[in-house]
NUNUMI-722949 format. One record per atom (N, C-alpha, C): residue in one letter; atom name; x, y, z. Coordinates in Angstrom, 3 decimals. Example, Ala and Ser with C-alpha at 12.3 -4.5 7.8 and 13.67 -1.06 7.14 Angstrom:
# residues 2
<pt r="A" a="N" u="13.190" v="-5.690" w="7.800"/>
<pt r="A" a="CA" u="12.300" v="-4.500" w="7.800"/>
<pt r="A" a="C" u="13.200" v="-3.300" w="7.800"/>
<pt r="S" a="N" u="12.850" v="-2.250" w="7.080"/>
<pt r="S" a="CA" u="13.670" v="-1.060" w="7.140"/>
<pt r="S" a="C" u="12.900" v="0.030" w="7.870"/>
***
This chain:
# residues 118
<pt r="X" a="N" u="0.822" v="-1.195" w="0.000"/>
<pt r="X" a="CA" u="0.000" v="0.000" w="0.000"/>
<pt r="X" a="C" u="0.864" v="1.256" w="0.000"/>
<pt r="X" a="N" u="2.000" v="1.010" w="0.630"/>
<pt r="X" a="CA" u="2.600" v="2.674" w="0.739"/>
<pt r="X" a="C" u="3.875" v="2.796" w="-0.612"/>
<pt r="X" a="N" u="3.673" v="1.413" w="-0.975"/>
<pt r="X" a="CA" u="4.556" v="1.715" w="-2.355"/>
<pt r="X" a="C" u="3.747" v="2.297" w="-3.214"/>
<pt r="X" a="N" u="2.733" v="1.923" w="-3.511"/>
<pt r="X" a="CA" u="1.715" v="2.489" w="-4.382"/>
<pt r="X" a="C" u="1.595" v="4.236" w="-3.822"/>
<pt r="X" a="N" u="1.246" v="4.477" w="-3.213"/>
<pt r="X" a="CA" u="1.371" v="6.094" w="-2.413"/>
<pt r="X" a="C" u="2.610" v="6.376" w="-3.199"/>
<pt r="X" a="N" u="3.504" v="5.821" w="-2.410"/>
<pt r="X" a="CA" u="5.058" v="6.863" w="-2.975"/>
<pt r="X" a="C" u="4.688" v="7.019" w="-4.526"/>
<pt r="X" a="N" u="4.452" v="5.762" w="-4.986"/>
<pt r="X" a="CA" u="4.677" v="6.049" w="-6.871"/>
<pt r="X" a="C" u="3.117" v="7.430" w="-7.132"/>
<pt r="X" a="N" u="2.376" v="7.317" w="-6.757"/>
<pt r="X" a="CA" u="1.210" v="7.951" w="-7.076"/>
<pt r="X" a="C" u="1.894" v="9.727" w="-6.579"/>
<pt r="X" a="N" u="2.238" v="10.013" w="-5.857"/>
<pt r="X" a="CA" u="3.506" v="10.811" w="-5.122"/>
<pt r="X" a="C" u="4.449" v="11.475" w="-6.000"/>
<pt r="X" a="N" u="4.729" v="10.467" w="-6.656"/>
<pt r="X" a="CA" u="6.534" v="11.127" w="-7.503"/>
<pt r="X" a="C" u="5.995" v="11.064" w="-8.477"/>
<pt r="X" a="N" u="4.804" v="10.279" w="-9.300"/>
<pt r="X" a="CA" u="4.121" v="10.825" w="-10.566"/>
<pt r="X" a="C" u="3.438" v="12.551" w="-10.247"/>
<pt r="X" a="N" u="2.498" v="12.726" w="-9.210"/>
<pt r="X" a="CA" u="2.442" v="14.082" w="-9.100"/>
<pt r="X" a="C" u="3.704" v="15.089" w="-9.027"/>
<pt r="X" a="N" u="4.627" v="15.132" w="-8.315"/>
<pt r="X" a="CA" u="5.850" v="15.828" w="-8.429"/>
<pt r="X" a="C" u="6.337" v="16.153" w="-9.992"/>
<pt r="X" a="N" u="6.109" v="14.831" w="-10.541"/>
<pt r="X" a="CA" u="6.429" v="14.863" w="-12.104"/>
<pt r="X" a="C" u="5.343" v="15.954" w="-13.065"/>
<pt r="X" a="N" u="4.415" v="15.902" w="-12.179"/>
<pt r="X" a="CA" u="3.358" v="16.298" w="-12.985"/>
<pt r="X" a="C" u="3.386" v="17.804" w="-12.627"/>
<pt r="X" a="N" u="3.918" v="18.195" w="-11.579"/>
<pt r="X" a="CA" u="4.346" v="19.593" w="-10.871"/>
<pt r="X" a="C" u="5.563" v="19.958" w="-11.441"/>
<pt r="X" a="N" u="6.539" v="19.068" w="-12.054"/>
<pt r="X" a="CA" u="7.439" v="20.096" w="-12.738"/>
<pt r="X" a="C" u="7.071" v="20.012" w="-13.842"/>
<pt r="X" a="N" u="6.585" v="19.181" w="-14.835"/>
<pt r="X" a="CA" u="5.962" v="19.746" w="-16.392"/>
<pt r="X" a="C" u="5.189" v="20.564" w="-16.048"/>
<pt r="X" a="N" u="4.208" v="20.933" w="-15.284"/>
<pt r="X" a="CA" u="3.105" v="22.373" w="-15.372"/>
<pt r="X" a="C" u="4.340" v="23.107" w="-14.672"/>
<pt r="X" a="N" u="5.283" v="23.045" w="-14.409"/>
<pt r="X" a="CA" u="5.734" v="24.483" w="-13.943"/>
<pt r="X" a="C" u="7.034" v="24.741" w="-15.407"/>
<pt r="X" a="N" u="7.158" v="23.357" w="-16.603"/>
<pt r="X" a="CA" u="7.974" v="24.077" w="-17.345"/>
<pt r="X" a="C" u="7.242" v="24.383" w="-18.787"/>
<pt r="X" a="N" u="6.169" v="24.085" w="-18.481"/>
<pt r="X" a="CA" u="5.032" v="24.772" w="-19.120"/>
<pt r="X" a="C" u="4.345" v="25.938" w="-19.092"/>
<pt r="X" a="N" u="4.083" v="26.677" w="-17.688"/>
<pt r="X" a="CA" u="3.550" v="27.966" w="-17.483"/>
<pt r="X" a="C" u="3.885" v="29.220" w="-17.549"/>
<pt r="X" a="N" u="5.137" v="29.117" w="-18.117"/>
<pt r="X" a="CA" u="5.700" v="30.543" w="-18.432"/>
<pt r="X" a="C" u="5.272" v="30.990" w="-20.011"/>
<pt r="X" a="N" u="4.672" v="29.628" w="-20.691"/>
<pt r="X" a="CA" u="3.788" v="29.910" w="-21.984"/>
<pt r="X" a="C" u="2.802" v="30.171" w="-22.117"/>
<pt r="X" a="N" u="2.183" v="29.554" w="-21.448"/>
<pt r="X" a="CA" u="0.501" v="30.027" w="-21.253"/>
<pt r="X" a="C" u="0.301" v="30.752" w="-20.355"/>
<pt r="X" a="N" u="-0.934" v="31.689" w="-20.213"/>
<pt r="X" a="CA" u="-1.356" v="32.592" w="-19.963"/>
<pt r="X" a="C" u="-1.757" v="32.050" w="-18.324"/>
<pt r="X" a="N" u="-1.036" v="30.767" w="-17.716"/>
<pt r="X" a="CA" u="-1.672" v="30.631" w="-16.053"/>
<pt r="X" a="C" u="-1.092" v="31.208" w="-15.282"/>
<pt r="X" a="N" u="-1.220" v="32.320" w="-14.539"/>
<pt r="X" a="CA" u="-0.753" v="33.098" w="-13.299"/>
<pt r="X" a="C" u="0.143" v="32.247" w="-12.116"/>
<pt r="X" a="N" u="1.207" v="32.786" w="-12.093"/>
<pt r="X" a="CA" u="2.324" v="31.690" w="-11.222"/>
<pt r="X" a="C" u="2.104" v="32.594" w="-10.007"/>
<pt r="X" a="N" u="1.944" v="31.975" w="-8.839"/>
<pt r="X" a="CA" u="2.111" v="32.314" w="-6.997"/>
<pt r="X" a="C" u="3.486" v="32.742" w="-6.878"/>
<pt r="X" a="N" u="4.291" v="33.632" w="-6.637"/>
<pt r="X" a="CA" u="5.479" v="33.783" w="-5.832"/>
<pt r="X" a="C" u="5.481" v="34.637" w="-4.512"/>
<pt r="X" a="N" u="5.522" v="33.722" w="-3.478"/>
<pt r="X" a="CA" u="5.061" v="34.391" w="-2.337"/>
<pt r="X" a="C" u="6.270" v="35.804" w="-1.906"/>
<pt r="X" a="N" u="7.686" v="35.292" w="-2.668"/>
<pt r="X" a="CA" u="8.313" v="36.389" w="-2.188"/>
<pt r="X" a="C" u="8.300" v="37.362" w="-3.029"/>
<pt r="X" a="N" u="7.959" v="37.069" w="-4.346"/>
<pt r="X" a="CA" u="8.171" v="38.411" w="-5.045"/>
<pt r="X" a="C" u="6.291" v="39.138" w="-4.708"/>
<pt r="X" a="N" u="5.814" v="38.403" w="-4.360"/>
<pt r="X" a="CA" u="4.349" v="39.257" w="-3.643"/>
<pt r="X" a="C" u="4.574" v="40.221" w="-2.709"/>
<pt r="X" a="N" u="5.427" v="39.794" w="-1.968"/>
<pt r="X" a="CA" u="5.471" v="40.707" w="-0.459"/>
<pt r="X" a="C" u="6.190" v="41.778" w="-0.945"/>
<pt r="X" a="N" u="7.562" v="41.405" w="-1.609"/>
<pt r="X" a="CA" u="7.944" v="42.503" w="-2.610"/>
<pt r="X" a="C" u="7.229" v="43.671" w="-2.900"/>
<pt r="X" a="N" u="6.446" v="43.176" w="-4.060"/>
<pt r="X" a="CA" u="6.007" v="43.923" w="-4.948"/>
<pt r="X" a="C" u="4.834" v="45.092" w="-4.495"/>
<pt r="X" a="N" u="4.435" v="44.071" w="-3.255"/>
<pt r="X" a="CA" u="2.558" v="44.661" w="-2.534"/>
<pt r="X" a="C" u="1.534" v="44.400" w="-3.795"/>
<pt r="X" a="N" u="2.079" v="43.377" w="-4.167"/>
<pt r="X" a="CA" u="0.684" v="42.876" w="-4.960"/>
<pt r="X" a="C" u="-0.032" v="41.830" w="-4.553"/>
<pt r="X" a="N" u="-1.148" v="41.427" w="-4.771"/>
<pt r="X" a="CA" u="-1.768" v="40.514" w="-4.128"/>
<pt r="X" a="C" u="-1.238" v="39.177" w="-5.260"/>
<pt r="X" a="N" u="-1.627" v="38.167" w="-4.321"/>
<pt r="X" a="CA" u="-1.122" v="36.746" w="-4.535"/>
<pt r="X" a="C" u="-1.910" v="36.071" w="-5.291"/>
<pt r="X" a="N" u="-2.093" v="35.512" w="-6.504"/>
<pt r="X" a="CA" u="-3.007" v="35.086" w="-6.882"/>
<pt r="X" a="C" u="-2.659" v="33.528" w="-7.680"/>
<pt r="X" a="N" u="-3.490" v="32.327" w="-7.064"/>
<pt r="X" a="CA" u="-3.002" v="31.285" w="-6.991"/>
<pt r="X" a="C" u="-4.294" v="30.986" w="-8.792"/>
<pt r="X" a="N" u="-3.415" v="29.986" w="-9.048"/>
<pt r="X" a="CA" u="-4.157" v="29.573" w="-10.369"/>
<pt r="X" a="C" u="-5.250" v="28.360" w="-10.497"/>
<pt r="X" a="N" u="-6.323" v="28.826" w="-10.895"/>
<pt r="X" a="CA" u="-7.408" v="27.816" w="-10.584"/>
<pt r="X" a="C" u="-7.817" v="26.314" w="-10.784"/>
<pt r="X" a="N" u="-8.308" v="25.501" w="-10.640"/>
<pt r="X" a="CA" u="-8.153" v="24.290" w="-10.450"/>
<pt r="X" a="C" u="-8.491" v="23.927" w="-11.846"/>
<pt r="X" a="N" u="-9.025" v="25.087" w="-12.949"/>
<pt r="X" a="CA" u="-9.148" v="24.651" w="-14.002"/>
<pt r="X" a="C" u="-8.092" v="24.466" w="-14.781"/>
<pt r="X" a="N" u="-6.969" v="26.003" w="-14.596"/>
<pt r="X" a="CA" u="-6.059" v="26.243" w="-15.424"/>
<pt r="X" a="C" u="-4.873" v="25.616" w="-14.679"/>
<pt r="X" a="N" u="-4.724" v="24.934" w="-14.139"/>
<pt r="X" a="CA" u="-3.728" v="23.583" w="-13.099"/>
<pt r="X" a="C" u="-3.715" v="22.889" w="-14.293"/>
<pt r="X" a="N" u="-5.257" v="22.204" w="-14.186"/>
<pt r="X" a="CA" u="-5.360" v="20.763" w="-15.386"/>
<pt r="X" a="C" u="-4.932" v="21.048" w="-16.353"/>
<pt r="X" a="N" u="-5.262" v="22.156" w="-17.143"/>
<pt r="X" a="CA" u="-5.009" v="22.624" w="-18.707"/>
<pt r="X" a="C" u="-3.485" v="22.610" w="-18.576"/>
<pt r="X" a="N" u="-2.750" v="23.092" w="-17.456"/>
<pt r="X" a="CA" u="-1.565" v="23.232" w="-17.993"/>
<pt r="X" a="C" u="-1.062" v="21.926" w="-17.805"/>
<pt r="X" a="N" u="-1.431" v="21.015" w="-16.909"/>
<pt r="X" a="CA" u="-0.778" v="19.331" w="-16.814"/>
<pt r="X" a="C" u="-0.999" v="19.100" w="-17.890"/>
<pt r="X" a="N" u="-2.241" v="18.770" w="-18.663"/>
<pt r="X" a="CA" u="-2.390" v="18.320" w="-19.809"/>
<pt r="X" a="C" u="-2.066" v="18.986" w="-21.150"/>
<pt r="X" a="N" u="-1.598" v="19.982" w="-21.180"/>
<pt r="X" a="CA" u="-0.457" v="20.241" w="-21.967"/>
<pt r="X" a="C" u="0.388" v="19.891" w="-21.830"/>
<pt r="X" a="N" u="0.997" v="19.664" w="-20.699"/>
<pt r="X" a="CA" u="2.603" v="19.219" w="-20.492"/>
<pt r="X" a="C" u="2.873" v="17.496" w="-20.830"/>
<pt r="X" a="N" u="1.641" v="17.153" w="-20.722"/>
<pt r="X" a="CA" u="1.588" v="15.947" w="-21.018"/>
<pt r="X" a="C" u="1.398" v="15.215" w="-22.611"/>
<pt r="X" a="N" u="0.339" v="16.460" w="-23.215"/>
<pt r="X" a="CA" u="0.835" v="16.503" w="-24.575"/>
<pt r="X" a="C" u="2.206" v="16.511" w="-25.123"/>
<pt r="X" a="N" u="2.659" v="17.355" w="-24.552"/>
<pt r="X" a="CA" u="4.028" v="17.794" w="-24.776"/>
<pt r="X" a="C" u="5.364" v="16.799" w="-24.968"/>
<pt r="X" a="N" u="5.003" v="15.877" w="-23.680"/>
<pt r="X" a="CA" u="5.619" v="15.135" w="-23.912"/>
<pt r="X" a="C" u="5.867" v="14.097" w="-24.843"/>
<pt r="X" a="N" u="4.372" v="13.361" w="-25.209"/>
<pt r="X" a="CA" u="4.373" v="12.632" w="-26.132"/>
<pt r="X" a="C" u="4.293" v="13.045" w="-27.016"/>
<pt r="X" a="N" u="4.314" v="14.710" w="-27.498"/>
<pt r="X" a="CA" u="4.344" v="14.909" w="-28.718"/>
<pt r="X" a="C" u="5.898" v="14.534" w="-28.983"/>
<pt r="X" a="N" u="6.668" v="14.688" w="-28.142"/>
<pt r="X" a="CA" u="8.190" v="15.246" w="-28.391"/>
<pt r="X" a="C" u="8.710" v="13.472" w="-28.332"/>
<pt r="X" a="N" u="7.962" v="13.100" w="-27.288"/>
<pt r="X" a="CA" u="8.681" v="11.214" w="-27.859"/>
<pt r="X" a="C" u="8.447" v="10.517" w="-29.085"/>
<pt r="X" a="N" u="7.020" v="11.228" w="-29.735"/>
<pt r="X" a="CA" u="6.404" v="10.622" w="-30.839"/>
<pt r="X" a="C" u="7.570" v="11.466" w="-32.003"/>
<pt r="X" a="N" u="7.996" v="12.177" w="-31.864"/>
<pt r="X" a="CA" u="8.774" v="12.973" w="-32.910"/>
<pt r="X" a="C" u="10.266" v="12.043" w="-32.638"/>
<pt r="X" a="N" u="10.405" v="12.113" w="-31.764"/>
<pt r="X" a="CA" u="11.832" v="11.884" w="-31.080"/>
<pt r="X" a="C" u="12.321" v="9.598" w="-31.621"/>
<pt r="X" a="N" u="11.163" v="9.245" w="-31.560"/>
<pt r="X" a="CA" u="11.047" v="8.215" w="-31.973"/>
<pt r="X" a="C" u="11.167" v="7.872" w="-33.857"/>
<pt r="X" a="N" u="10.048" v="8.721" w="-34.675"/>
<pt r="X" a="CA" u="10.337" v="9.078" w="-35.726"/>
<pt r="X" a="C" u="11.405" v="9.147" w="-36.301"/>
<pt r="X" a="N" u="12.278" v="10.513" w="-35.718"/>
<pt r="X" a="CA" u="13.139" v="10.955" w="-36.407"/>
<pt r="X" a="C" u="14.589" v="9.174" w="-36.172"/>
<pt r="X" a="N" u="14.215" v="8.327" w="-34.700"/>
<pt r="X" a="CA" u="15.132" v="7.539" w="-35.086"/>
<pt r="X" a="C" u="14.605" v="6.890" w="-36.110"/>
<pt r="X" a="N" u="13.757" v="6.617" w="-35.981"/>
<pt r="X" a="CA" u="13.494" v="5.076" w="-37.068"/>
<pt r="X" a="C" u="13.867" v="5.825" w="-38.585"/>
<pt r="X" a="N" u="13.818" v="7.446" w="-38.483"/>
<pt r="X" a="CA" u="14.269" v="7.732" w="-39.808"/>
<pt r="X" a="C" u="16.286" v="7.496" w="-39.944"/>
<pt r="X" a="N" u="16.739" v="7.484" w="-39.279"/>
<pt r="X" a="CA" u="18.384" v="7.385" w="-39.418"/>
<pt r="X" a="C" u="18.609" v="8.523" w="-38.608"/>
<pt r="X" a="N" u="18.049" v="9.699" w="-38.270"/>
<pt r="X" a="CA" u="18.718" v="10.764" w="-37.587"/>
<pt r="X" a="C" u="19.547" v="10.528" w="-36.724"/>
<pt r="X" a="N" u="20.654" v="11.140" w="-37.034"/>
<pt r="X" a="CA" u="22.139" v="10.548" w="-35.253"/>
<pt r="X" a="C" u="21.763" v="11.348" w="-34.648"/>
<pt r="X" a="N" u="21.115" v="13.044" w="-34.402"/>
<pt r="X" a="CA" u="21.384" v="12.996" w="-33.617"/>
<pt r="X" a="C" u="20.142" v="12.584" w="-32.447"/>
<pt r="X" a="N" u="19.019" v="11.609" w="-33.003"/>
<pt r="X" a="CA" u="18.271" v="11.122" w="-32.053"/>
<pt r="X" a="C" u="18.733" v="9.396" w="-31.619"/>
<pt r="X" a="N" u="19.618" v="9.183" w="-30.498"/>
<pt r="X" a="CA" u="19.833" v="8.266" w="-30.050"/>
<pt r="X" a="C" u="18.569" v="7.107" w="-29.560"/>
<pt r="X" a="N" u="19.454" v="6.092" w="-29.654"/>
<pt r="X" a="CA" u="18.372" v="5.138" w="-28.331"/>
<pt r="X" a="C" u="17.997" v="5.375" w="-27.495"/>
<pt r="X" a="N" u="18.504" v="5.837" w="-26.454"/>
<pt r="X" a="CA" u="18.817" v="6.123" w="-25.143"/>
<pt r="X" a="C" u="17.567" v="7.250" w="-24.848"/>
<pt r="X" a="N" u="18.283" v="8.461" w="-26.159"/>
<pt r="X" a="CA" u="16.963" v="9.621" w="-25.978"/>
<pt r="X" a="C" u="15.925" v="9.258" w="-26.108"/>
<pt r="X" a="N" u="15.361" v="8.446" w="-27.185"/>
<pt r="X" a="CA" u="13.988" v="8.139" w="-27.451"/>
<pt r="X" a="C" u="13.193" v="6.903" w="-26.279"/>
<pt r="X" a="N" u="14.242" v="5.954" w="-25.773"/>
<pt r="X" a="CA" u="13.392" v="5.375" w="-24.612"/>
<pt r="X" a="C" u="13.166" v="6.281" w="-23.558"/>
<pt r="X" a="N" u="13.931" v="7.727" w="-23.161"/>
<pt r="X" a="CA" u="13.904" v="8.003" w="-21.438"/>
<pt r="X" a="C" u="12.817" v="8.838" w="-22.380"/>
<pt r="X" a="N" u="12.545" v="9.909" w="-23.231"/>
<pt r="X" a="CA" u="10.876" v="10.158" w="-23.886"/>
<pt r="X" a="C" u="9.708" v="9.755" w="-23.393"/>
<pt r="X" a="N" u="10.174" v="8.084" w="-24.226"/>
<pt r="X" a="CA" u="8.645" v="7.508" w="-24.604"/>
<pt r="X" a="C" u="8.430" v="7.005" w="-22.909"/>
<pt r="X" a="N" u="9.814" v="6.707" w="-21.987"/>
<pt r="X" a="CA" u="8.943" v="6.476" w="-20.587"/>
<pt r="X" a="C" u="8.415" v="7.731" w="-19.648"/>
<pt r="X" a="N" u="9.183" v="8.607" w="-20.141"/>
<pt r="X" a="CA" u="8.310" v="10.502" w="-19.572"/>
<pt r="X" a="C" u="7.016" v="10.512" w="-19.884"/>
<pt r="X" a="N" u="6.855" v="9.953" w="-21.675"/>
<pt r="X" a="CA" u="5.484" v="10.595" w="-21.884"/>
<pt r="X" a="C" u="4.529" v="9.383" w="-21.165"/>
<pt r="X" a="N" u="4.909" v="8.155" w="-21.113"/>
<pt r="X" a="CA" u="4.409" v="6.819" w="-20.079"/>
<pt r="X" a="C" u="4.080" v="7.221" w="-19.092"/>
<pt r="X" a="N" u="4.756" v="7.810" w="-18.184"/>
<pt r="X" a="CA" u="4.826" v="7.951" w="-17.085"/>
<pt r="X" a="C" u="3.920" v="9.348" w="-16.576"/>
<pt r="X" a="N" u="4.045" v="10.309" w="-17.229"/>
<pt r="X" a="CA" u="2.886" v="11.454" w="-17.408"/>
<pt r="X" a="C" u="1.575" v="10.967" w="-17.842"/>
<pt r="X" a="N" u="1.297" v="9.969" w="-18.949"/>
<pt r="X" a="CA" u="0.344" v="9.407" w="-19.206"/>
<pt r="X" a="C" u="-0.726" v="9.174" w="-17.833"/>
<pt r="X" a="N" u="0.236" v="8.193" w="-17.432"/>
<pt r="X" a="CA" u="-0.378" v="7.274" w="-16.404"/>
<pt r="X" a="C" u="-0.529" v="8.197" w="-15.218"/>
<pt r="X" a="N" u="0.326" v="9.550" w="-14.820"/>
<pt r="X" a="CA" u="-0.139" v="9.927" w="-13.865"/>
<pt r="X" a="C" u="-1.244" v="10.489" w="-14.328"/>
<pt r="X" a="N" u="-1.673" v="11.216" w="-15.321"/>
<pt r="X" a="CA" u="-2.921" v="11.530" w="-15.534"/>
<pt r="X" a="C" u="-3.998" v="10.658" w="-15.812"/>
<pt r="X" a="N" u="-3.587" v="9.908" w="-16.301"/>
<pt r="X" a="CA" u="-5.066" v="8.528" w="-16.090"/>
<pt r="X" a="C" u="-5.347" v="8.692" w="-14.293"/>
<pt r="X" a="N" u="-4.577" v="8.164" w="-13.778"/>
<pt r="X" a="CA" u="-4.496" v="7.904" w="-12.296"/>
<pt r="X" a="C" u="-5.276" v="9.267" w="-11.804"/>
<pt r="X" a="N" u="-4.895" v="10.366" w="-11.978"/>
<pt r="X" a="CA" u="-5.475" v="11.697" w="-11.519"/>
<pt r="X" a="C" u="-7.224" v="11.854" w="-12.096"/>
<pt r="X" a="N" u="-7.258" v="11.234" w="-12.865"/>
<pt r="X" a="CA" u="-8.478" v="10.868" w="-13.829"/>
<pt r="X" a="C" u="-9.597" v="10.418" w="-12.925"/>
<pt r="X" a="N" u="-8.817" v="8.808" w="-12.485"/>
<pt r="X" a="CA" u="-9.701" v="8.207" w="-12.068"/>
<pt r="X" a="C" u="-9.863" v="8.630" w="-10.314"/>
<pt r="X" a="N" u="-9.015" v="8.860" w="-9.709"/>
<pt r="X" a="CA" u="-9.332" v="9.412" w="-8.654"/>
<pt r="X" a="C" u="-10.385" v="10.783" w="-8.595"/>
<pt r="X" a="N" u="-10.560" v="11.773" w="-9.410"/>
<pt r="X" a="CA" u="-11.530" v="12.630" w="-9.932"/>
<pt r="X" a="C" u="-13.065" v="12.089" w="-9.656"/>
<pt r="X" a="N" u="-12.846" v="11.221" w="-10.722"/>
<pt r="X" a="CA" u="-14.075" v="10.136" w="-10.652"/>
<pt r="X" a="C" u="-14.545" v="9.423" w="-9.272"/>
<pt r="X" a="N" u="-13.488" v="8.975" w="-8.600"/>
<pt r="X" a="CA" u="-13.962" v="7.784" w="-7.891"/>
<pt r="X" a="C" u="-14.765" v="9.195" w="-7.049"/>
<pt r="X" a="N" u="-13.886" v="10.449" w="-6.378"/>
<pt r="X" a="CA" u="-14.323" v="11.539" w="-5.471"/>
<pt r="X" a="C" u="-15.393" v="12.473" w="-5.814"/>
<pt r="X" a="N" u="-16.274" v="11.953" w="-7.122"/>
<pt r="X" a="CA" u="-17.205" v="12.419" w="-7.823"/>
<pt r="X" a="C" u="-18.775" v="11.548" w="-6.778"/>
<pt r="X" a="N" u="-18.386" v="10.027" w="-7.381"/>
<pt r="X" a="CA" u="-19.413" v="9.495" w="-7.565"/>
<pt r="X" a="C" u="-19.032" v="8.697" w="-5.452"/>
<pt r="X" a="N" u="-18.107" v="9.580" w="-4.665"/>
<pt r="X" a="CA" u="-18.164" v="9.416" w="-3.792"/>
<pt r="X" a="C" u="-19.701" v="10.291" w="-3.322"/>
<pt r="X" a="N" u="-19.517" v="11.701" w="-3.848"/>
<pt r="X" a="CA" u="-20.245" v="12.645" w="-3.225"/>
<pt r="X" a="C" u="-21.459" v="12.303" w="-3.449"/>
<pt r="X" a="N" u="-21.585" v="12.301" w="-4.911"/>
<pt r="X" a="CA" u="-23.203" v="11.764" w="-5.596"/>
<pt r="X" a="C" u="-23.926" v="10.517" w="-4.706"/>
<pt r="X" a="N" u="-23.038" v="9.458" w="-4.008"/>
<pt r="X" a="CA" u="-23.183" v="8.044" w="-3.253"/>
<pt r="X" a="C" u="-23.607" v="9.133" w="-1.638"/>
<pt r="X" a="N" u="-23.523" v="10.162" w="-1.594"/>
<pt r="X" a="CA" u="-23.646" v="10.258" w="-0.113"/>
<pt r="X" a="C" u="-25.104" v="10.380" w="-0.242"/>
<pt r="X" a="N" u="-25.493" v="10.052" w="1.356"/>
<pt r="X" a="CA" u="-26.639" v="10.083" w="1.742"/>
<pt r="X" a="C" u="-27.090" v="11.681" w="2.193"/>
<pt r="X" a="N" u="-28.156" v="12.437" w="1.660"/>
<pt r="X" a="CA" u="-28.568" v="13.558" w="2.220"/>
<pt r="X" a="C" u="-28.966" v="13.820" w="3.888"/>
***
């Protein structure tokens, strides 16, 4: 049980640094608590919508770039190695699955609420 935690764990972390090397493109408002106090501007955290949008870009992202990265070997390109195209295709795996996983937990905490008794 707590192996499963840790992995469910370090897939989110994973999933926290693609939306954070993603958000300096899109238009989602980044929190910096010190440059807030700084500045005297107010803090403004990014909504639970534009979170997802940016995971799931980043997650596009990835498999767009393994699906290319794979391509270009099977075309002869040197400079796309073996090496590069498996640690890819297991990023974009591994982002995959944390978002399935984030998916279904969504769900299960959906049809938890809908299951409650009034």
């Amino acid at each position: 049980m707590s192996h499963s935690i840790t992995s469910v764990l370090s897939q989110i972390r994973s999933l926290q640094t693609q939306v954070g090397q993603v958000a300096p493109n899109a238009d989602v408002p980044r929190s910096n608590a010190i440059q807030g106090l700084t500045e005297g501007t107010a803090i403004t955290a990014p909504s639970f919508s534009q979170t997802l949008e940016g995971a799931l870009k980043g997650v596009n992202a990835a498999q767009q770039k393994s699906g290319q990265l794979a391509a270009a070997f099977e075309k002869g390109d040197p400079t796309a190695d073996l090496a590069k195209v498996m640690v890819a295709s297991q990023q974009s795996q591994l982002a995959f699955r944390a978002t399935v996983e984030v998916r279904n937990r969504l769900v299960q905490a959906y049809q938890d609420v809908m299951n409650m008794p009034l």
